[in-house]
N, CA, C and O atoms as CSV, one atom per row, in Angstrom:
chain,resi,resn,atom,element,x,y,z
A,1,UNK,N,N,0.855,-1.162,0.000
A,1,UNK,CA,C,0.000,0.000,0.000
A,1,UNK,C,C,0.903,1.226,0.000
A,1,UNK,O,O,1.754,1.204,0.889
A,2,UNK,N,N,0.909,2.379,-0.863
A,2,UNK,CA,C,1.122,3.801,-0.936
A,2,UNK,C,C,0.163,4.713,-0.745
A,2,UNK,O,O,-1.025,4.666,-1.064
A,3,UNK,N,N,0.893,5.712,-0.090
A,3,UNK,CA,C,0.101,6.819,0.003
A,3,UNK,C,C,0.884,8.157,-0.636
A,3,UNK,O,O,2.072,8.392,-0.416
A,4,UNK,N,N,-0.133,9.132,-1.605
A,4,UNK,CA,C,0.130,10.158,-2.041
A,4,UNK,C,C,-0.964,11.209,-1.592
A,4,UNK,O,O,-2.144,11.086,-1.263
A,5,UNK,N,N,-0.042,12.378,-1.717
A,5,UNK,CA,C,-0.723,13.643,-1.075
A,5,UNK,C,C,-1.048,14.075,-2.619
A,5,UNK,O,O,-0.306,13.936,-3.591
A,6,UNK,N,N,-2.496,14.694,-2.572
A,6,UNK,CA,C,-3.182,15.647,-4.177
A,6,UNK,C,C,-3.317,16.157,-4.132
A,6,UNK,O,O,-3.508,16.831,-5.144
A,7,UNK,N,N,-3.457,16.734,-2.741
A,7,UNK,CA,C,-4.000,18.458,-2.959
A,7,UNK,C,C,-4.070,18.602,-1.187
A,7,UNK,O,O,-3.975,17.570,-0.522
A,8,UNK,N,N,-4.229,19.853,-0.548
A,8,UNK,CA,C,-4.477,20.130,0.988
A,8,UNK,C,C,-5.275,19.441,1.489
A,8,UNK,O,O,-5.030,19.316,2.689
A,9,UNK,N,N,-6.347,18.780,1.095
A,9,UNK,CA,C,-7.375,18.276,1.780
A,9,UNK,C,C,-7.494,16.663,1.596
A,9,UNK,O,O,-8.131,15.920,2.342
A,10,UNK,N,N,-6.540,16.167,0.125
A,10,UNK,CA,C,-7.043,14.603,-0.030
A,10,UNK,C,C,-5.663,14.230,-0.477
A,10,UNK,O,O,-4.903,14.877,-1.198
A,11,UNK,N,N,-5.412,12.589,0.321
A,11,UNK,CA,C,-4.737,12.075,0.157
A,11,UNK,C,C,-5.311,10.566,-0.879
A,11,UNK,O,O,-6.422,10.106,-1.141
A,12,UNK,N,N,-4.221,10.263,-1.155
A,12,UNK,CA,C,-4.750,9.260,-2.378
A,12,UNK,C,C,-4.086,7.858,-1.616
A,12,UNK,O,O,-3.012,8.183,-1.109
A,13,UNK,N,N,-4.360,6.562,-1.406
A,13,UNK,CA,C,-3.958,5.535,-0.660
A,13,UNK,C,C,-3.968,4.425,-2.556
A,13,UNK,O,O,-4.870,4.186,-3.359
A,14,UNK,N,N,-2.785,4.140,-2.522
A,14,UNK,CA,C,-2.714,3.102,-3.521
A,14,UNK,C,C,-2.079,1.375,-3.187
A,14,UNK,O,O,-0.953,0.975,-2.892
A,15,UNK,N,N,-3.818,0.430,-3.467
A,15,UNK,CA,C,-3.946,-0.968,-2.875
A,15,UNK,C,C,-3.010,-1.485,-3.752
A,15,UNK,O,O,-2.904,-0.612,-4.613
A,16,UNK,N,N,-2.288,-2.375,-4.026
A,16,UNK,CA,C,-1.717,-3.314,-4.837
A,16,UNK,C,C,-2.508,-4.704,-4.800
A,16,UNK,O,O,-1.950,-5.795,-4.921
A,17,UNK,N,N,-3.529,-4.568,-4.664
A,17,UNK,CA,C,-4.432,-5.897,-5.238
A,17,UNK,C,C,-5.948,-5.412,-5.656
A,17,UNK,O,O,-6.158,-4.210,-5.493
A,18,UNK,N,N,-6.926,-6.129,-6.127
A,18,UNK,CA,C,-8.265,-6.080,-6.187
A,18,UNK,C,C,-8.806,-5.989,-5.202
A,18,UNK,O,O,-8.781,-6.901,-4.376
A,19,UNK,N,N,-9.658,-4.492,-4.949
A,19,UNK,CA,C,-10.802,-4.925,-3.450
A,19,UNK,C,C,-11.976,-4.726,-4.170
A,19,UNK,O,O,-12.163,-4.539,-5.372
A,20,UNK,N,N,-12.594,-4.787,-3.395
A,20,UNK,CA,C,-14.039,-4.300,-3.250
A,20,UNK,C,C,-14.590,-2.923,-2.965
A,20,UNK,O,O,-13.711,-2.273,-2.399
A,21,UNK,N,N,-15.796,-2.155,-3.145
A,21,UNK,CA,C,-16.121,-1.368,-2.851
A,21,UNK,C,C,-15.567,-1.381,-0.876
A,21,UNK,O,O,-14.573,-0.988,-0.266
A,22,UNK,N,N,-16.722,-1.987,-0.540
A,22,UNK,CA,C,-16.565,-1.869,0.929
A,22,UNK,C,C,-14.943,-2.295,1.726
A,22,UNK,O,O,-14.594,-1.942,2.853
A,23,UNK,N,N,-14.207,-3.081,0.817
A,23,UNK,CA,C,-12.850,-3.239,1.071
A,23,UNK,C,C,-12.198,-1.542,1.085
A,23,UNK,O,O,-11.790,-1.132,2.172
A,24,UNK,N,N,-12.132,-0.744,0.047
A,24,UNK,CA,C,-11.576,0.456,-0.230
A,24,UNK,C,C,-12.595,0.921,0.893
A,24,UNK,O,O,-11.965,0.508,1.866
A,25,UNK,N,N,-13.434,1.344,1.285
A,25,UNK,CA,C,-14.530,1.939,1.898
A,25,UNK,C,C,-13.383,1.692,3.423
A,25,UNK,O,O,-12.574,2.599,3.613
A,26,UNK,N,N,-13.376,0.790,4.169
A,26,UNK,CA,C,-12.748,0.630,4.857
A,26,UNK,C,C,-11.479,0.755,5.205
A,26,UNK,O,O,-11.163,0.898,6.386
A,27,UNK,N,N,-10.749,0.723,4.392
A,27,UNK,CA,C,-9.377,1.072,4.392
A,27,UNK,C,C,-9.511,2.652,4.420
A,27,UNK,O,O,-8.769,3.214,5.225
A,28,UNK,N,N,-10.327,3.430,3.677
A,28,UNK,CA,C,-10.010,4.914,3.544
A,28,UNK,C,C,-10.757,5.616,5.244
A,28,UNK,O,O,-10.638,6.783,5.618
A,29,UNK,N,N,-11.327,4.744,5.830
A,29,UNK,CA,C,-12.041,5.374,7.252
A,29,UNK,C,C,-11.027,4.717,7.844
A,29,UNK,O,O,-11.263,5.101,8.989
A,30,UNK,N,N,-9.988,3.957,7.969
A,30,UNK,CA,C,-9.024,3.568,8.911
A,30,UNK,C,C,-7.534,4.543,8.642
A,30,UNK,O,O,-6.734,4.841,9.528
A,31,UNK,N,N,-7.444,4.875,7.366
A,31,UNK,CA,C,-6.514,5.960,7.277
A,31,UNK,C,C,-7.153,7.274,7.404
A,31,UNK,O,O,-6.278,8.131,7.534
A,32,UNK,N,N,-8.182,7.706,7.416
A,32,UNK,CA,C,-9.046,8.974,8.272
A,32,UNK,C,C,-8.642,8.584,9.168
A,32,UNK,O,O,-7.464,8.888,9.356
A,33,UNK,N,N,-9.294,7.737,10.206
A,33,UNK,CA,C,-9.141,7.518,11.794
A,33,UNK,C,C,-7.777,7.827,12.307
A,33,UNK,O,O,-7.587,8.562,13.276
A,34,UNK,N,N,-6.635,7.118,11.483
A,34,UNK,CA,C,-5.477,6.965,11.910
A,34,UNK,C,C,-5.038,9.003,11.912
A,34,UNK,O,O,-5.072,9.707,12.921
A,35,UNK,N,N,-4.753,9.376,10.800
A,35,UNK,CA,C,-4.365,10.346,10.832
A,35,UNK,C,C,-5.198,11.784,10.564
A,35,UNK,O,O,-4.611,12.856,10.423
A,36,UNK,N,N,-6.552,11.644,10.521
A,36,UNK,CA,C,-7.823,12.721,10.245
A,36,UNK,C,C,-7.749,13.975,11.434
A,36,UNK,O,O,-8.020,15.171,11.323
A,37,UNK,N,N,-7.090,12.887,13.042
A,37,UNK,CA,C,-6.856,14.092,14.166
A,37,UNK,C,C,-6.185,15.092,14.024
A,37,UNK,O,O,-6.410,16.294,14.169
A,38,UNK,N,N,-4.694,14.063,13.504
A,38,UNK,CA,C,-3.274,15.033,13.353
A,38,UNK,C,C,-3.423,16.148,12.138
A,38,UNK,O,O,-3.042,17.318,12.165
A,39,UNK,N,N,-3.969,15.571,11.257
A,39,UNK,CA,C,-3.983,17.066,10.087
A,39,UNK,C,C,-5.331,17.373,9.507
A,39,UNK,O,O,-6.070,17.319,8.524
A,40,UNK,N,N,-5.185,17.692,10.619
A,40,UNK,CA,C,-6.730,19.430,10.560
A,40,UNK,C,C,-7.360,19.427,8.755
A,40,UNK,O,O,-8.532,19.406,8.379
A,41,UNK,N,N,-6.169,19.455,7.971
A,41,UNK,CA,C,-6.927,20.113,6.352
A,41,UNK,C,C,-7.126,18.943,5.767
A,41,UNK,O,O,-7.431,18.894,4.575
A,42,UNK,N,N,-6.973,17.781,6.562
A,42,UNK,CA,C,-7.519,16.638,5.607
A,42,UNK,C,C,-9.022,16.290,5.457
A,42,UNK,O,O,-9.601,15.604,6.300
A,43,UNK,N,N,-9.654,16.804,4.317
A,43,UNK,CA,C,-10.948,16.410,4.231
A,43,UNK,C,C,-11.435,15.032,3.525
A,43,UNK,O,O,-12.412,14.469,4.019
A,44,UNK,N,N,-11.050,14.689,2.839
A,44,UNK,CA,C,-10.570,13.542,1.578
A,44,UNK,C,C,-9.496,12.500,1.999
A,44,UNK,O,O,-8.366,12.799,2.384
A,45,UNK,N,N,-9.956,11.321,1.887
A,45,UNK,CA,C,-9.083,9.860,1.542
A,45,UNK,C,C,-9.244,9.183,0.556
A,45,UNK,O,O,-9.336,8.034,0.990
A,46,UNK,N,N,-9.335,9.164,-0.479
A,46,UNK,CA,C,-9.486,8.259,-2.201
A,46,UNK,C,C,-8.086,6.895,-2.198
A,46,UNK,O,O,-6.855,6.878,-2.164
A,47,UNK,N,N,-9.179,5.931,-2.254
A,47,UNK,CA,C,-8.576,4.946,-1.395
A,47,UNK,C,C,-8.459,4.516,-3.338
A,47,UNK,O,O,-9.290,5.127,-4.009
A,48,UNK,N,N,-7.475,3.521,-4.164
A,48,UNK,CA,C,-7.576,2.876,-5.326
A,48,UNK,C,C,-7.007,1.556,-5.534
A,48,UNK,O,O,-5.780,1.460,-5.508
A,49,UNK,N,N,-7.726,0.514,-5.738
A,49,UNK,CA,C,-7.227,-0.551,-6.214
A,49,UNK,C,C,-6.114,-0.772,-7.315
A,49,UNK,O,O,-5.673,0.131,-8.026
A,50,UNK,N,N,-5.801,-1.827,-7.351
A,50,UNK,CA,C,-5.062,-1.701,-8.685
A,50,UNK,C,C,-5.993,-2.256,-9.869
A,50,UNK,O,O,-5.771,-2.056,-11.063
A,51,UNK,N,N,-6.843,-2.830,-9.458
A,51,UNK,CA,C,-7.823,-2.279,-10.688
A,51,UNK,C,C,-8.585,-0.983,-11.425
A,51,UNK,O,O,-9.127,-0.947,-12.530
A,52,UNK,N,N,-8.398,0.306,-10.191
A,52,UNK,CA,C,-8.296,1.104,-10.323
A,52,UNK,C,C,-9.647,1.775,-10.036
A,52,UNK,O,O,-10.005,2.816,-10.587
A,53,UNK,N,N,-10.441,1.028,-9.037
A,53,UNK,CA,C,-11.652,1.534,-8.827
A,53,UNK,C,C,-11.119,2.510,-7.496
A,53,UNK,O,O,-10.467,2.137,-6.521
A,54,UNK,N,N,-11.529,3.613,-7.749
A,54,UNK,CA,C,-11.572,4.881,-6.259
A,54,UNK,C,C,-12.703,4.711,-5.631
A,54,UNK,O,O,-13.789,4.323,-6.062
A,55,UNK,N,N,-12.267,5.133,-4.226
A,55,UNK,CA,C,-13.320,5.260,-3.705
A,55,UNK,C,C,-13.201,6.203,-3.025
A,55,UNK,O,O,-12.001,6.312,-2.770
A,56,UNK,N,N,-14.111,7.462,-2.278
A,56,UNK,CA,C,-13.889,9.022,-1.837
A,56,UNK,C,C,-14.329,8.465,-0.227
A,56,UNK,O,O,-15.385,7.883,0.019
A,57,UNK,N,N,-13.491,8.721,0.563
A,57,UNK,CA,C,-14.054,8.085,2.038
A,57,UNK,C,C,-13.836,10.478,2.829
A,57,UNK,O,O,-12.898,11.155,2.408
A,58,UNK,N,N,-14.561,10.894,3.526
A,58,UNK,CA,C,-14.925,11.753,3.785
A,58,UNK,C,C,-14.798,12.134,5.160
A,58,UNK,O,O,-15.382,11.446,5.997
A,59,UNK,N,N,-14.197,13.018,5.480
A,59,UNK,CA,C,-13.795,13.197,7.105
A,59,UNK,C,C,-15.598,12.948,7.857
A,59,UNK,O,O,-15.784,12.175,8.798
A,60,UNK,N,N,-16.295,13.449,7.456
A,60,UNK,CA,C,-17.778,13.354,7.596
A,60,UNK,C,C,-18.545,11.786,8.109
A,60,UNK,O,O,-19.443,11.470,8.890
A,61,UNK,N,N,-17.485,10.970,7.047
A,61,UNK,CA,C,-17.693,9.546,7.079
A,61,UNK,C,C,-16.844,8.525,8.430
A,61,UNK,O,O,-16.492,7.347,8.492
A,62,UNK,N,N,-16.801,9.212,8.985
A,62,UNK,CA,C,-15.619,8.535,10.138
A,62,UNK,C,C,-15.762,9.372,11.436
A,62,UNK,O,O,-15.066,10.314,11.815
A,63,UNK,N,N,-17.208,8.596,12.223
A,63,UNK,CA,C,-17.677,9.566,13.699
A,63,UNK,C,C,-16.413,9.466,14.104
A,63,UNK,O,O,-15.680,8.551,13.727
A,64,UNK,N,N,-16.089,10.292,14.816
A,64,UNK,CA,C,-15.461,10.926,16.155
A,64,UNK,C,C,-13.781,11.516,15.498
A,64,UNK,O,O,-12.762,11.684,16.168
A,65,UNK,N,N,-13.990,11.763,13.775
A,65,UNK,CA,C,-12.589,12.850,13.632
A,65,UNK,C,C,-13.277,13.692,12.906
A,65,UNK,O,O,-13.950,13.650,11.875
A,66,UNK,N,N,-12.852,14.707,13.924
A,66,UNK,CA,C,-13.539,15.584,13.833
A,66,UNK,C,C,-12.312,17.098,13.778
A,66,UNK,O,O,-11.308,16.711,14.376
A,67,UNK,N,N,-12.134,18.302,13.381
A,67,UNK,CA,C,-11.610,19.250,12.931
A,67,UNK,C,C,-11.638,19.675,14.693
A,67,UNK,O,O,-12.636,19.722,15.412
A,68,UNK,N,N,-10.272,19.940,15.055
A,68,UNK,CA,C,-10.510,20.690,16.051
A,68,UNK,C,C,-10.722,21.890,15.811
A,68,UNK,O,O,-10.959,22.672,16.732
């Protein structure tokens, strides 16, 4: 797994295998969770398979990180 920064608010997480919707879905609320506290301007996690399906996981989407 890689992670790239796209812009102030969204980071891009790149899978090296096939998931699933709810596979990417999950992975992008566990890298919110993990780091959504520490940086305030992250609004966006776009989680991508290597099949290349995205998925947009949303600070919104992950109770309790929240913008101090």
């Amino acid at each position: 797994m890689g992670f790239e920064g796209m812009s102030v608010g969204t980071v891009r997480v790149y899978v090296q295998k096939d998931i699933t919707k709810e596979e990417a879905r999950s992975v992008g609320k566990n890298v919110m969770g993990m780091i959504g506290m520490e940086m305030e301007d992250l609004d966006f996690v776009v989680v991508r398979g290597i099949d290349g399906l995205d998925v947009n996981v949303s600070r919104s989407d992950v109770p309790g990180v929240m913008k101090r």
